[in-house]
PDB file of N, CA, C and O in Angstrom:
ATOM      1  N   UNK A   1      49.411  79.821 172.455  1.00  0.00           N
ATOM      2  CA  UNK A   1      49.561  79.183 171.173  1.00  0.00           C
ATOM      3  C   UNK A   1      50.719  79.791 170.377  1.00  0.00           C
ATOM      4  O   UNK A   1      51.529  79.021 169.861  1.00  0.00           O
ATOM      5  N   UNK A   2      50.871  81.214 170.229  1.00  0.00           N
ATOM      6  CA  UNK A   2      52.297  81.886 169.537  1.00  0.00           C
ATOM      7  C   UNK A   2      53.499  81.221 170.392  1.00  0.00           C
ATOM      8  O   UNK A   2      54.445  80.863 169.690  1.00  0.00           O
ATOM      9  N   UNK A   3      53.637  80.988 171.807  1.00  0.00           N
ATOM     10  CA  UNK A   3      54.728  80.193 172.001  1.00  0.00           C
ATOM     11  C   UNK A   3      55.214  79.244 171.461  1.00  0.00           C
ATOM     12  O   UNK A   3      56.379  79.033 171.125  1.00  0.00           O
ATOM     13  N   UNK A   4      53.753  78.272 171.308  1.00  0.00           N
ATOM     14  CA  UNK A   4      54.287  76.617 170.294  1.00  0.00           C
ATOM     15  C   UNK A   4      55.058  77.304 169.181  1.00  0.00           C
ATOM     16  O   UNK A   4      56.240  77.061 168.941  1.00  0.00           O
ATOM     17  N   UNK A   5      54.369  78.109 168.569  1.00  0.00           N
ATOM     18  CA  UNK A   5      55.071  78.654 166.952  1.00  0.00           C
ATOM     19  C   UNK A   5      56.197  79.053 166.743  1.00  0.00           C
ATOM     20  O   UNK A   5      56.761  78.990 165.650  1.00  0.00           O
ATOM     21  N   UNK A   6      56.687  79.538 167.819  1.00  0.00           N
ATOM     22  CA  UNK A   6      58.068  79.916 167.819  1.00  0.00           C
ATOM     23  C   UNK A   6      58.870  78.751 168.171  1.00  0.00           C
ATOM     24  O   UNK A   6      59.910  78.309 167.682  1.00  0.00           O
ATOM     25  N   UNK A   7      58.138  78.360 169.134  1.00  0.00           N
ATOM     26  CA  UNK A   7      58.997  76.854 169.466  1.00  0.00           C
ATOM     27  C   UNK A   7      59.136  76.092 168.244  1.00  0.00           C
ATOM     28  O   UNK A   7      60.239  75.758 167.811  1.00  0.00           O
ATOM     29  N   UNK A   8      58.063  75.815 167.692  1.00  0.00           N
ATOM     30  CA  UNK A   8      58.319  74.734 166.282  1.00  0.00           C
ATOM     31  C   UNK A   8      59.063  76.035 165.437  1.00  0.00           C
ATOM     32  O   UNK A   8      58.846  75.712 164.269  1.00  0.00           O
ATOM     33  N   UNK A   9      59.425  76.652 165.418  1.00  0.00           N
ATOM     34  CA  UNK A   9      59.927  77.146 164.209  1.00  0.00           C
ATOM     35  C   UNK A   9      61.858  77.302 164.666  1.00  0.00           C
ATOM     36  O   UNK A   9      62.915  77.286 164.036  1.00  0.00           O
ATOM     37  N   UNK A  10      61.506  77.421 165.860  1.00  0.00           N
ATOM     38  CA  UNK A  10      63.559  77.537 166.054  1.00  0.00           C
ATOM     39  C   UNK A  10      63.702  75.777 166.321  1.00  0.00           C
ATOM     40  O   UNK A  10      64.675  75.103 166.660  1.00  0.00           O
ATOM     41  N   UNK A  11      62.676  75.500 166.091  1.00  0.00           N
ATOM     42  CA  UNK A  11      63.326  73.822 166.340  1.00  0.00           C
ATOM     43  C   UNK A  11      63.454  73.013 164.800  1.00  0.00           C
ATOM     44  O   UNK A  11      64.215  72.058 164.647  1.00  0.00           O
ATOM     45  N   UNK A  12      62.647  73.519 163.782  1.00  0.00           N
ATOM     46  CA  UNK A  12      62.644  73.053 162.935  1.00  0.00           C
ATOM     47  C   UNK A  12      63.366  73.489 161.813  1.00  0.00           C
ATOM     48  O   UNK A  12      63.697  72.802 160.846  1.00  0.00           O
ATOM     49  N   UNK A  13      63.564  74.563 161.990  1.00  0.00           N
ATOM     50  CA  UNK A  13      64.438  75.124 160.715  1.00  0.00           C
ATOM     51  C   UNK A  13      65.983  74.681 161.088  1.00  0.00           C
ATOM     52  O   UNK A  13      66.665  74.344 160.120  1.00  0.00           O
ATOM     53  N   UNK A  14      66.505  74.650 162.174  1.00  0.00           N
ATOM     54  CA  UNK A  14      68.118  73.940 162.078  1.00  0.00           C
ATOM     55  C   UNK A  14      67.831  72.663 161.269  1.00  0.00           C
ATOM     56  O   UNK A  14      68.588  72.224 160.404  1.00  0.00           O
ATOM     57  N   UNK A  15      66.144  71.869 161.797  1.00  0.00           N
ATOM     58  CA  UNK A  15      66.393  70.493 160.912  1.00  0.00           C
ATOM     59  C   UNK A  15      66.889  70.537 159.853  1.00  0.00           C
ATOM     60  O   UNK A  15      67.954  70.097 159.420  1.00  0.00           O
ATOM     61  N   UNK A  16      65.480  71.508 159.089  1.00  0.00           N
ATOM     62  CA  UNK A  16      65.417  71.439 157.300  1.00  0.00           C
ATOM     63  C   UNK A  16      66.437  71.818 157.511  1.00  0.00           C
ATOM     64  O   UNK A  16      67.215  70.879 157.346  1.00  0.00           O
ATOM     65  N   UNK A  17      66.924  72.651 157.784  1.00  0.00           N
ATOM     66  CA  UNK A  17      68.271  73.493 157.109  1.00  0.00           C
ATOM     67  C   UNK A  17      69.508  72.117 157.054  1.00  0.00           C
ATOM     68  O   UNK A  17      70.243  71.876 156.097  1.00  0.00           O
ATOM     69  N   UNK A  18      69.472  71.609 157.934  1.00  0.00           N
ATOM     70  CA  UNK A  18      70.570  70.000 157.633  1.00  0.00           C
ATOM     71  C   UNK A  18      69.817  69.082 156.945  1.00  0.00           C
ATOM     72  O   UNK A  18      70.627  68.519 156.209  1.00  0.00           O
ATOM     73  N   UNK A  19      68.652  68.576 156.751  1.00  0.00           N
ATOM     74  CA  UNK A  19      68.392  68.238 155.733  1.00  0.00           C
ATOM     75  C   UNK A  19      68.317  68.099 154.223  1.00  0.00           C
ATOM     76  O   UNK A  19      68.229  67.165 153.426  1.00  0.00           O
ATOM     77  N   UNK A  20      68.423  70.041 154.141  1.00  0.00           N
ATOM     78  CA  UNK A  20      68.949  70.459 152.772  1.00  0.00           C
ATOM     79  C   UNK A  20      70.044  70.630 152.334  1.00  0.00           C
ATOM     80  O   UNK A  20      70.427  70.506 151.170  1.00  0.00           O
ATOM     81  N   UNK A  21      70.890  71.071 153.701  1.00  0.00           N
ATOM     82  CA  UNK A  21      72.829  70.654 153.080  1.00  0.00           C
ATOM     83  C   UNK A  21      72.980  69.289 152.909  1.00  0.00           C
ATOM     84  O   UNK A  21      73.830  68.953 152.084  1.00  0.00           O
ATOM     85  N   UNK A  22      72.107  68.050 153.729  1.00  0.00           N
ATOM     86  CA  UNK A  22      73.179  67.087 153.648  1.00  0.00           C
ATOM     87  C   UNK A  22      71.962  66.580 151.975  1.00  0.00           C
ATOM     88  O   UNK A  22      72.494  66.012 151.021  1.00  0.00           O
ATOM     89  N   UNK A  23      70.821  66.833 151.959  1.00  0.00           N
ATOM     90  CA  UNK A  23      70.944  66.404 150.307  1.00  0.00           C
ATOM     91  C   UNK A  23      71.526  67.385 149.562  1.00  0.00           C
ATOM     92  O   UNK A  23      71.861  66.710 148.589  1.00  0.00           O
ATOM     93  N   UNK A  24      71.959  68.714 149.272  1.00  0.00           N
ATOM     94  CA  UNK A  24      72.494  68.817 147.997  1.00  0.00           C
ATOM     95  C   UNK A  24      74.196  68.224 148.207  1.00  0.00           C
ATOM     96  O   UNK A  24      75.070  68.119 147.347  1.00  0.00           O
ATOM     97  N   UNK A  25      74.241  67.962 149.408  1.00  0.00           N
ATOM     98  CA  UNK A  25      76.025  67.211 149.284  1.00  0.00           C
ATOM     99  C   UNK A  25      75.844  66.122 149.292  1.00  0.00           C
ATOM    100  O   UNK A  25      76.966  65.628 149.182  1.00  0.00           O
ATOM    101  N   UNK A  26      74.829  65.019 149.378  1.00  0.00           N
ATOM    102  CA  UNK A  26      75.160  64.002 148.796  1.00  0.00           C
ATOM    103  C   UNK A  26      74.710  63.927 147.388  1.00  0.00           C
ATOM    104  O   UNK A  26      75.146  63.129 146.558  1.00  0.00           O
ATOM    105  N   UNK A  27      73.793  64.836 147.186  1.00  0.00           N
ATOM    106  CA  UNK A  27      73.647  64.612 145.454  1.00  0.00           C
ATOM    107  C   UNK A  27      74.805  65.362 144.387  1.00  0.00           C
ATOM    108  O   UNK A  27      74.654  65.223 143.173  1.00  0.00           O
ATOM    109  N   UNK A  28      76.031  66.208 144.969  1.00  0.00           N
ATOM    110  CA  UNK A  28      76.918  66.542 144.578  1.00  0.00           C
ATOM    111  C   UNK A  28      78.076  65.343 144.869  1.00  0.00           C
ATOM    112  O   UNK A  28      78.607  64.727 143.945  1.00  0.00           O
ATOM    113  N   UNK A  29      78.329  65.150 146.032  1.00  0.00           N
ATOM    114  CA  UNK A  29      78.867  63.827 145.901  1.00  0.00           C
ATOM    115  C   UNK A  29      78.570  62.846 145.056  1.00  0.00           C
ATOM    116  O   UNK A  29      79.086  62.891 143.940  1.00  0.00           O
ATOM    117  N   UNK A  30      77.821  61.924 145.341  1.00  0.00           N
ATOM    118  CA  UNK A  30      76.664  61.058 144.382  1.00  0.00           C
ATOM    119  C   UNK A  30      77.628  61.234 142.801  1.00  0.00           C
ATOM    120  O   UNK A  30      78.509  60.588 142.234  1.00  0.00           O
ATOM    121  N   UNK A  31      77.000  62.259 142.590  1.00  0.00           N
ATOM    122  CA  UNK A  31      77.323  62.880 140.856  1.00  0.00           C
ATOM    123  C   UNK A  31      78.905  62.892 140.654  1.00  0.00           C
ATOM    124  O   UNK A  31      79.322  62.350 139.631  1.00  0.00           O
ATOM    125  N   UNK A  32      79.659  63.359 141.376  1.00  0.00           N
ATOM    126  CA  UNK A  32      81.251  63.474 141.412  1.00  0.00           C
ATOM    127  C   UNK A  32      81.588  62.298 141.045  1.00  0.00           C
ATOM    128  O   UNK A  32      81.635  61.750 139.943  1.00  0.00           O
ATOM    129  N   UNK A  33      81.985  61.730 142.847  1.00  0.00           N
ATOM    130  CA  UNK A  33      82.396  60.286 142.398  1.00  0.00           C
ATOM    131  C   UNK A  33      81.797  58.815 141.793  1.00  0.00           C
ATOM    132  O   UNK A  33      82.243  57.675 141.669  1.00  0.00           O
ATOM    133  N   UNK A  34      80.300  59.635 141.438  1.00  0.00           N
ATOM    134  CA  UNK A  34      80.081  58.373 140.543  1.00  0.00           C
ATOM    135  C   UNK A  34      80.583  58.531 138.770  1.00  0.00           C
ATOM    136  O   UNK A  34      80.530  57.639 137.924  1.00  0.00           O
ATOM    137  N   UNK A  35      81.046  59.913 138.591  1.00  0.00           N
ATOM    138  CA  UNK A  35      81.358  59.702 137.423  1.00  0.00           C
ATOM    139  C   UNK A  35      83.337  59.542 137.520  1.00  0.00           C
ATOM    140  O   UNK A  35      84.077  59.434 136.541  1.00  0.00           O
ATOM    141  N   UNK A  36      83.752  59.576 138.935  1.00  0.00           N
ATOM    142  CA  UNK A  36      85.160  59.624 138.825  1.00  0.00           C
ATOM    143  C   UNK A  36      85.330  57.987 139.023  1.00  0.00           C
ATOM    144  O   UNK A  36      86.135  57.421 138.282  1.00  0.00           O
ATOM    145  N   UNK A  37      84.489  57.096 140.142  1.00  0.00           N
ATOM    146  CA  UNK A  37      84.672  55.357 140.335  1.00  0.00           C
ATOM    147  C   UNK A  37      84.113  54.896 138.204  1.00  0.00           C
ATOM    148  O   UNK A  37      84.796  54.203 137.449  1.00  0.00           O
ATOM    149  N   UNK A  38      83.003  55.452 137.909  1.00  0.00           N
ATOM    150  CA  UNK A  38      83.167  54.869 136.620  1.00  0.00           C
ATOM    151  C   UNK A  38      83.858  54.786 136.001  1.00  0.00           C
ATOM    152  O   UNK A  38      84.005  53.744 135.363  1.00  0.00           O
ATOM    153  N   UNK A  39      84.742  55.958 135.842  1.00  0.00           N
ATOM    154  CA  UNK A  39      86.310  55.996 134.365  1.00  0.00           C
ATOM    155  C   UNK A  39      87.415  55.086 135.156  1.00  0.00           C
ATOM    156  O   UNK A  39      88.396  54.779 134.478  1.00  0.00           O
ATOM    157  N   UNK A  40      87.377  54.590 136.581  1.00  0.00           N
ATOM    158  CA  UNK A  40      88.122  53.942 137.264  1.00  0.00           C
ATOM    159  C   UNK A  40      87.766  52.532 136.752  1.00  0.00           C
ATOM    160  O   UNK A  40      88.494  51.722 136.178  1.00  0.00           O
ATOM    161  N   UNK A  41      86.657  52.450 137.049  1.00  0.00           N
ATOM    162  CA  UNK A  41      86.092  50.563 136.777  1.00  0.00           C
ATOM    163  C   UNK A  41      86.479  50.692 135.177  1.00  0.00           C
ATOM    164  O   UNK A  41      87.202  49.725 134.940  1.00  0.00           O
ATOM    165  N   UNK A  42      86.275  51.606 133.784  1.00  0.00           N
ATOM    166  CA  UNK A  42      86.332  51.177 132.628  1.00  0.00           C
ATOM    167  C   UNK A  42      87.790  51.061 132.377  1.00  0.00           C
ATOM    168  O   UNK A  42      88.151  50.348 131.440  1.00  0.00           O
ATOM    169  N   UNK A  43      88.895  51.837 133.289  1.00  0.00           N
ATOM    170  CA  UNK A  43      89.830  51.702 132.951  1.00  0.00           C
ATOM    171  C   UNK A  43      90.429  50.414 133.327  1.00  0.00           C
ATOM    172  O   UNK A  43      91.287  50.027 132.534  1.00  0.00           O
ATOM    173  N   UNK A  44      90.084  49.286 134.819  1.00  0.00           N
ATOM    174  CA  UNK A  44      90.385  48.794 134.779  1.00  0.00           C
ATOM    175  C   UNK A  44      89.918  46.988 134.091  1.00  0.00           C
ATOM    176  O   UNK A  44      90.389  45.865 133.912  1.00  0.00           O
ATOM    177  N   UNK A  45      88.737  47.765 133.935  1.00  0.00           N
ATOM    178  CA  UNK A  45      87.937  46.467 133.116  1.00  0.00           C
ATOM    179  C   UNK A  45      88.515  46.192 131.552  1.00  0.00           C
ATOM    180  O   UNK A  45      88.800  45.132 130.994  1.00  0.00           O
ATOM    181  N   UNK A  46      88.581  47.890 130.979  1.00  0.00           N
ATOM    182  CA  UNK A  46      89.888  47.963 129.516  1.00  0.00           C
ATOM    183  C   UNK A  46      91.290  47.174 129.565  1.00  0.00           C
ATOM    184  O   UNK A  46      91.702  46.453 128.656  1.00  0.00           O
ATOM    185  N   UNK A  47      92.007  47.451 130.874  1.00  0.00           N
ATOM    186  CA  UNK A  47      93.046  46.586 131.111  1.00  0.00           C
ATOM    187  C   UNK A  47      92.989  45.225 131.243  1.00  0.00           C
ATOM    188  O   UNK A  47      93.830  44.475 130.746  1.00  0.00           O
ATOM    189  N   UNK A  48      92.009  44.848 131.911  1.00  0.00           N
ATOM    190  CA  UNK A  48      91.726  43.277 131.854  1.00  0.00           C
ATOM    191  C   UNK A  48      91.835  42.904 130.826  1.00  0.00           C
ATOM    192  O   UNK A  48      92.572  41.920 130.891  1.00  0.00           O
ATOM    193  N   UNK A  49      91.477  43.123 129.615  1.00  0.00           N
ATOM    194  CA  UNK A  49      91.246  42.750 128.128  1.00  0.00           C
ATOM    195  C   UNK A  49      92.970  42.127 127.901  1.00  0.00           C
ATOM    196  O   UNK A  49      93.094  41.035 127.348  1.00  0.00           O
ATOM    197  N   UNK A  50      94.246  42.903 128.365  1.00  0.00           N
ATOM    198  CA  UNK A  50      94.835  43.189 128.176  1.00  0.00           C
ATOM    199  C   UNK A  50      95.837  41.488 129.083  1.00  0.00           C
ATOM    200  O   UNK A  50      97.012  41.131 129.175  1.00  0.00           O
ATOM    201  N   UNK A  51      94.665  41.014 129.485  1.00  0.00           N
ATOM    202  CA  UNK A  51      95.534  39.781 130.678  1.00  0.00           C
ATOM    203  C   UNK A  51      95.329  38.851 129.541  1.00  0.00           C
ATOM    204  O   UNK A  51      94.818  39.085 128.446  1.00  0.00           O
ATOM    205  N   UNK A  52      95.876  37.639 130.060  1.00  0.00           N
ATOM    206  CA  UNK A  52      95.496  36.334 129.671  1.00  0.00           C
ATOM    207  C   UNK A  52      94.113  35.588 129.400  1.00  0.00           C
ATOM    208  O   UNK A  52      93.488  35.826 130.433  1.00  0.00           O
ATOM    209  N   UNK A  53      93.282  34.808 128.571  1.00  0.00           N
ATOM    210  CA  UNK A  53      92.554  34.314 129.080  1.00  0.00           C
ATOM    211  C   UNK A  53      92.287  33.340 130.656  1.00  0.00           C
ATOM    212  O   UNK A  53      91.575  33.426 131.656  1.00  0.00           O
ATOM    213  N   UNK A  54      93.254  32.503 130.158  1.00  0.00           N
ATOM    214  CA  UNK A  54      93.345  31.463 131.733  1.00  0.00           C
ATOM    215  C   UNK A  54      93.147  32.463 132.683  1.00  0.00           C
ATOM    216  O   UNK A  54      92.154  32.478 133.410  1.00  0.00           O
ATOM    217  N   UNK A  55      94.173  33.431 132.727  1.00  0.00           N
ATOM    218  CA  UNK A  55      94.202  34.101 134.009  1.00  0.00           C
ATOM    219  C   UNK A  55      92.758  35.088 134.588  1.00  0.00           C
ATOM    220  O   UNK A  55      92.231  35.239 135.690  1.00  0.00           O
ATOM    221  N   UNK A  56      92.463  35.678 133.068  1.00  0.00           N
ATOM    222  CA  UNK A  56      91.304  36.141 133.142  1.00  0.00           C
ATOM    223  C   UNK A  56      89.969  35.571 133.931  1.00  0.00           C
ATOM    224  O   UNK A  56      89.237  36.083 134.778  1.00  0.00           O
ATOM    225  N   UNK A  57      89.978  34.395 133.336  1.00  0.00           N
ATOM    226  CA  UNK A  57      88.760  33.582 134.139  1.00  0.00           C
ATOM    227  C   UNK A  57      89.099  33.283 135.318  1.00  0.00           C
ATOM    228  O   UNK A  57      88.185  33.374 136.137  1.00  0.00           O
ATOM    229  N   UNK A  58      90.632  32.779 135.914  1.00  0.00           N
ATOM    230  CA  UNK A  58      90.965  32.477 137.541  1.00  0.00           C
ATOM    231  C   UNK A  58      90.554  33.573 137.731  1.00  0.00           C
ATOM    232  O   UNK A  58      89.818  33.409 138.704  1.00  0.00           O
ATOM    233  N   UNK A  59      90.508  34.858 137.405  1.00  0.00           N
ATOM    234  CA  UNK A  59      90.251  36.028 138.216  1.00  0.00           C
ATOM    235  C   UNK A  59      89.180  36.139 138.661  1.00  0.00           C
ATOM    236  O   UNK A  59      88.922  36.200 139.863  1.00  0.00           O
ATOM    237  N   UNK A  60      88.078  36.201 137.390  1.00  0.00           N
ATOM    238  CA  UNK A  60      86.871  35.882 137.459  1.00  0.00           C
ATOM    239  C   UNK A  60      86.226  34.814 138.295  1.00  0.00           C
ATOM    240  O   UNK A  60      85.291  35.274 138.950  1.00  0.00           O
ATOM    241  N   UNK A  61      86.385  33.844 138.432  1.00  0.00           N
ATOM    242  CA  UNK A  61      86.070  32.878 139.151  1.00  0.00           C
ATOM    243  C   UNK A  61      86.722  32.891 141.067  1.00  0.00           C
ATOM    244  O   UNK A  61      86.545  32.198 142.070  1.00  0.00           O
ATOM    245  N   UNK A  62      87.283  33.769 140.799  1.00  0.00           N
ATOM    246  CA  UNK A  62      88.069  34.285 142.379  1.00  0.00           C
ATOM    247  C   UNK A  62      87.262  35.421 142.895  1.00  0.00           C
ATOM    248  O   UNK A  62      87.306  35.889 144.032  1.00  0.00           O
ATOM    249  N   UNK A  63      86.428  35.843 141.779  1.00  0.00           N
ATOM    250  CA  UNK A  63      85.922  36.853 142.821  1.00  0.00           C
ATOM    251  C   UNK A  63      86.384  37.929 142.173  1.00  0.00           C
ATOM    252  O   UNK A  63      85.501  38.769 142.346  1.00  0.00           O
ATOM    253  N   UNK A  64      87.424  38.519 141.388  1.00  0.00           N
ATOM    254  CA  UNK A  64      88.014  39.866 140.971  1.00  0.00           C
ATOM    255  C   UNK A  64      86.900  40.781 140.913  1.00  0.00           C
ATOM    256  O   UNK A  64      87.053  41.750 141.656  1.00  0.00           O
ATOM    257  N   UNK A  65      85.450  40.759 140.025  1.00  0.00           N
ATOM    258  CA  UNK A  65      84.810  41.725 139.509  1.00  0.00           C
ATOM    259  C   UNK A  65      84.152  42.051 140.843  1.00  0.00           C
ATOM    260  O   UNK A  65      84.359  43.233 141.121  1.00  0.00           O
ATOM    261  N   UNK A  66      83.367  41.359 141.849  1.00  0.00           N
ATOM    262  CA  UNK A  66      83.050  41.667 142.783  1.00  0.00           C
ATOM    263  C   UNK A  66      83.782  42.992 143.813  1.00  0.00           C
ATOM    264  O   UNK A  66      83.494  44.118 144.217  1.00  0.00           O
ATOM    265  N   UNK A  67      84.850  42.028 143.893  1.00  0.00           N
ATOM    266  CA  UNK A  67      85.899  43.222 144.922  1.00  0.00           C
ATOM    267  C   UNK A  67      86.547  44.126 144.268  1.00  0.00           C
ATOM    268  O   UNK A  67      87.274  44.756 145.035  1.00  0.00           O
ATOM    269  N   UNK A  68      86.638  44.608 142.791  1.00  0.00           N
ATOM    270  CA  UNK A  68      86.437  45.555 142.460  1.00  0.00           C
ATOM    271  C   UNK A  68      85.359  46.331 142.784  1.00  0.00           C
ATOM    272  O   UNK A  68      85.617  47.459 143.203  1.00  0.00           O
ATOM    273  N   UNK A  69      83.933  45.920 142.670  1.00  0.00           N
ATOM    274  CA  UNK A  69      83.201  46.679 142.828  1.00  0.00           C
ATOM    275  C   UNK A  69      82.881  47.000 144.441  1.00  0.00           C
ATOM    276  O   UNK A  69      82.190  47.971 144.747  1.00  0.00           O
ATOM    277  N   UNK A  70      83.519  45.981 145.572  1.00  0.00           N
ATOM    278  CA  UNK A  70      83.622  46.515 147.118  1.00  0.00           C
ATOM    279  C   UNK A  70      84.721  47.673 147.485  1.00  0.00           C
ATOM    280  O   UNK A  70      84.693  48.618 148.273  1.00  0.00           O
ATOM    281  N   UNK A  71      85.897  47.084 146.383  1.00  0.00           N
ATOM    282  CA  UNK A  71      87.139  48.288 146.961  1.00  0.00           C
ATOM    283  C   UNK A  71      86.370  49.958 146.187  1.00  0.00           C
ATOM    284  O   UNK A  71      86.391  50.994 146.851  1.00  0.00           O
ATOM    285  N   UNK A  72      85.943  49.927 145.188  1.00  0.00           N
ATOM    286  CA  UNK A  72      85.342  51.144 145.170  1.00  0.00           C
ATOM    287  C   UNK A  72      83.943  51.801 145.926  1.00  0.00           C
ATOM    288  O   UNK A  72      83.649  52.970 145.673  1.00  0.00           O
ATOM    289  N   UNK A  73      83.290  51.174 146.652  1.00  0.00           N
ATOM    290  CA  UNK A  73      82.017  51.768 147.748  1.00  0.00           C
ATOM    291  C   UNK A  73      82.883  51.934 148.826  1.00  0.00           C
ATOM    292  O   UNK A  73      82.748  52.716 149.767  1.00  0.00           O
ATOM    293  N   UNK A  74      83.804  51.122 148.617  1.00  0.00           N
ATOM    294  CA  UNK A  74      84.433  51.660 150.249  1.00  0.00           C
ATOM    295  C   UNK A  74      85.069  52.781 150.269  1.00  0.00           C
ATOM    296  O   UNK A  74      85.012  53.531 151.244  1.00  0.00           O
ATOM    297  N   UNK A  75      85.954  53.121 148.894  1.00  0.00           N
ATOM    298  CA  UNK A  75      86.645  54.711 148.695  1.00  0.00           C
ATOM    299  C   UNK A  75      85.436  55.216 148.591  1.00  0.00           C
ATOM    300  O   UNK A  75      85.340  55.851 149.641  1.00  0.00           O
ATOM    301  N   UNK A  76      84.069  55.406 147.798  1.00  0.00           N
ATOM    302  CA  UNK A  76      83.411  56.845 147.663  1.00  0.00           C
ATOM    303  C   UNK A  76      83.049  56.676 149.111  1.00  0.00           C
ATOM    304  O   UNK A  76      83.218  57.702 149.771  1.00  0.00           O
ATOM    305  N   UNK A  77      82.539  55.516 149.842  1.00  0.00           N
ATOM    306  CA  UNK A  77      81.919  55.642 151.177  1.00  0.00           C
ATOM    307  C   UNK A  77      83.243  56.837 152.263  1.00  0.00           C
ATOM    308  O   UNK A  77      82.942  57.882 152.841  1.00  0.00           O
ATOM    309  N   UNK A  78      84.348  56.310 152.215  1.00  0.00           N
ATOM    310  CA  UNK A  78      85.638  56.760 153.014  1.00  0.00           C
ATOM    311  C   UNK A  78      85.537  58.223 152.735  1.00  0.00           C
ATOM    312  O   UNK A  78      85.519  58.958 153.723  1.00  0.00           O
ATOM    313  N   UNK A  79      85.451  58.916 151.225  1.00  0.00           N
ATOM    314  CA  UNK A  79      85.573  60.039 150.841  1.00  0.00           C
ATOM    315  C   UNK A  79      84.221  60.719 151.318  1.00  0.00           C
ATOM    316  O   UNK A  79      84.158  61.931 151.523  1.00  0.00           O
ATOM    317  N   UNK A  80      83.006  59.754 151.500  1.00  0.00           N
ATOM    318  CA  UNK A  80      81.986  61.239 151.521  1.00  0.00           C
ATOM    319  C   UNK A  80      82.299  60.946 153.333  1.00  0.00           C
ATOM    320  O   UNK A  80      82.177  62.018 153.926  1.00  0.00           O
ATOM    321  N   UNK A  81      82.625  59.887 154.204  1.00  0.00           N
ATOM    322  CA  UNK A  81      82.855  60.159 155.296  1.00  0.00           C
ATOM    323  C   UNK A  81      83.768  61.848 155.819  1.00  0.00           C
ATOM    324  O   UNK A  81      83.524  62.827 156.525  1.00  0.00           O
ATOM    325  N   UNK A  82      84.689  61.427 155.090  1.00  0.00           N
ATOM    326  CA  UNK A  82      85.856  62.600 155.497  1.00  0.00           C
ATOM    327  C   UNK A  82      85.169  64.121 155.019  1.00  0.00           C
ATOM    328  O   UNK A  82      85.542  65.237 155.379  1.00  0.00           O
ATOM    329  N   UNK A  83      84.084  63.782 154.123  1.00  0.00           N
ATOM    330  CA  UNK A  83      83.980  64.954 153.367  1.00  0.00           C
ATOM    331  C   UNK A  83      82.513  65.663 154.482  1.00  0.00           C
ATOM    332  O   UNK A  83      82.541  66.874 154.700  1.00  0.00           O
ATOM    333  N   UNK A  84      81.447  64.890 155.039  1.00  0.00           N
ATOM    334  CA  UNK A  84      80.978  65.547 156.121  1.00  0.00           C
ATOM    335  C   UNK A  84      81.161  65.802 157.021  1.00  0.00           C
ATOM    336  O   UNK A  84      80.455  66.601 157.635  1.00  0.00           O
ATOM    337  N   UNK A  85      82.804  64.899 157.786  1.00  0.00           N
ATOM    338  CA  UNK A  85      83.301  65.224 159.439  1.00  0.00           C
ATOM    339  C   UNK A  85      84.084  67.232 159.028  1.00  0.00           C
ATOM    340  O   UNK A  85      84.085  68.208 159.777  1.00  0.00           O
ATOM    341  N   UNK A  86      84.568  67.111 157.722  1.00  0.00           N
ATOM    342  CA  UNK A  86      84.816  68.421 157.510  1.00  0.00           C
ATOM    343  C   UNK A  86      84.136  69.617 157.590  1.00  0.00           C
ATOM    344  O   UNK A  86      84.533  70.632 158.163  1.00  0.00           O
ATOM    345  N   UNK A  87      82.967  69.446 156.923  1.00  0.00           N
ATOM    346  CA  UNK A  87      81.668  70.373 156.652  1.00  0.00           C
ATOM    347  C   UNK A  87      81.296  70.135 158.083  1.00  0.00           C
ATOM    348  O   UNK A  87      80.874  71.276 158.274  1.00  0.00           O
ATOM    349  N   UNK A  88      81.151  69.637 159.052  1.00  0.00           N
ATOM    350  CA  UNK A  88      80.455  70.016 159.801  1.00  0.00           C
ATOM    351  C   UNK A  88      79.274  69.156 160.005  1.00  0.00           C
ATOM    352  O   UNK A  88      78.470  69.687 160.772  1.00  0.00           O
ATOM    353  N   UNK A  89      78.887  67.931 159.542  1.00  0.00           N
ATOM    354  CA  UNK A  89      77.210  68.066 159.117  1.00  0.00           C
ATOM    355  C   UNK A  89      77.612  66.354 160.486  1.00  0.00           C
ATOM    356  O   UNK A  89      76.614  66.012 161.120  1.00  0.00           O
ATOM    357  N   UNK A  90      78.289  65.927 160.633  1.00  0.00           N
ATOM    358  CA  UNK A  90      78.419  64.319 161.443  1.00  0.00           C
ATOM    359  C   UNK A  90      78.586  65.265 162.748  1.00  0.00           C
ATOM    360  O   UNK A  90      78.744  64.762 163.860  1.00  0.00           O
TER     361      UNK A  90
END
């Protein structure tokens, strides 16, 4: 029976132990670039103000606010990619 114990214990602690780096790096991630994509979207949603109406609504009606909000999941997605092949954790 002390064999199992050792067995579950060198098998399980590499888990937790990647379990607990990869949540406090995605909840450090998470927190980063969700407050760096927000000042991104207000800055460019502030600029919009700054277009035409007509054009404003073709935009709108094209889809603009959407693929704003795809081109930014795809940078934080791209960034936390690069950011675990570094660390080690993929």
């Amino acid at each position: 029976m002390s064999s199992f114990g050792v067995y579950l214990d060198s098998v399980s602690l590499p888990i937790v132990q990647k379990v607990l780096v990869g949540l406090g790096f995605g909840t450090v991630t998470y927190v980063g670039l969700q407050a760096g994509f927000n000042t991104l979207q207000q800055i460019v949603v502030s600029n919009m103000g700054s277009v035409a109406a007509s054009m404003g609504s073709l935009f709108f009606m094209a889809g603009f606010n959407t693929s704003i909000g795809l081109v930014l999941s795809a940078g934080s997605m791209r960034i936390a990619m690069i950011a675990t092949k570094k660390l080690g954790l993929l």
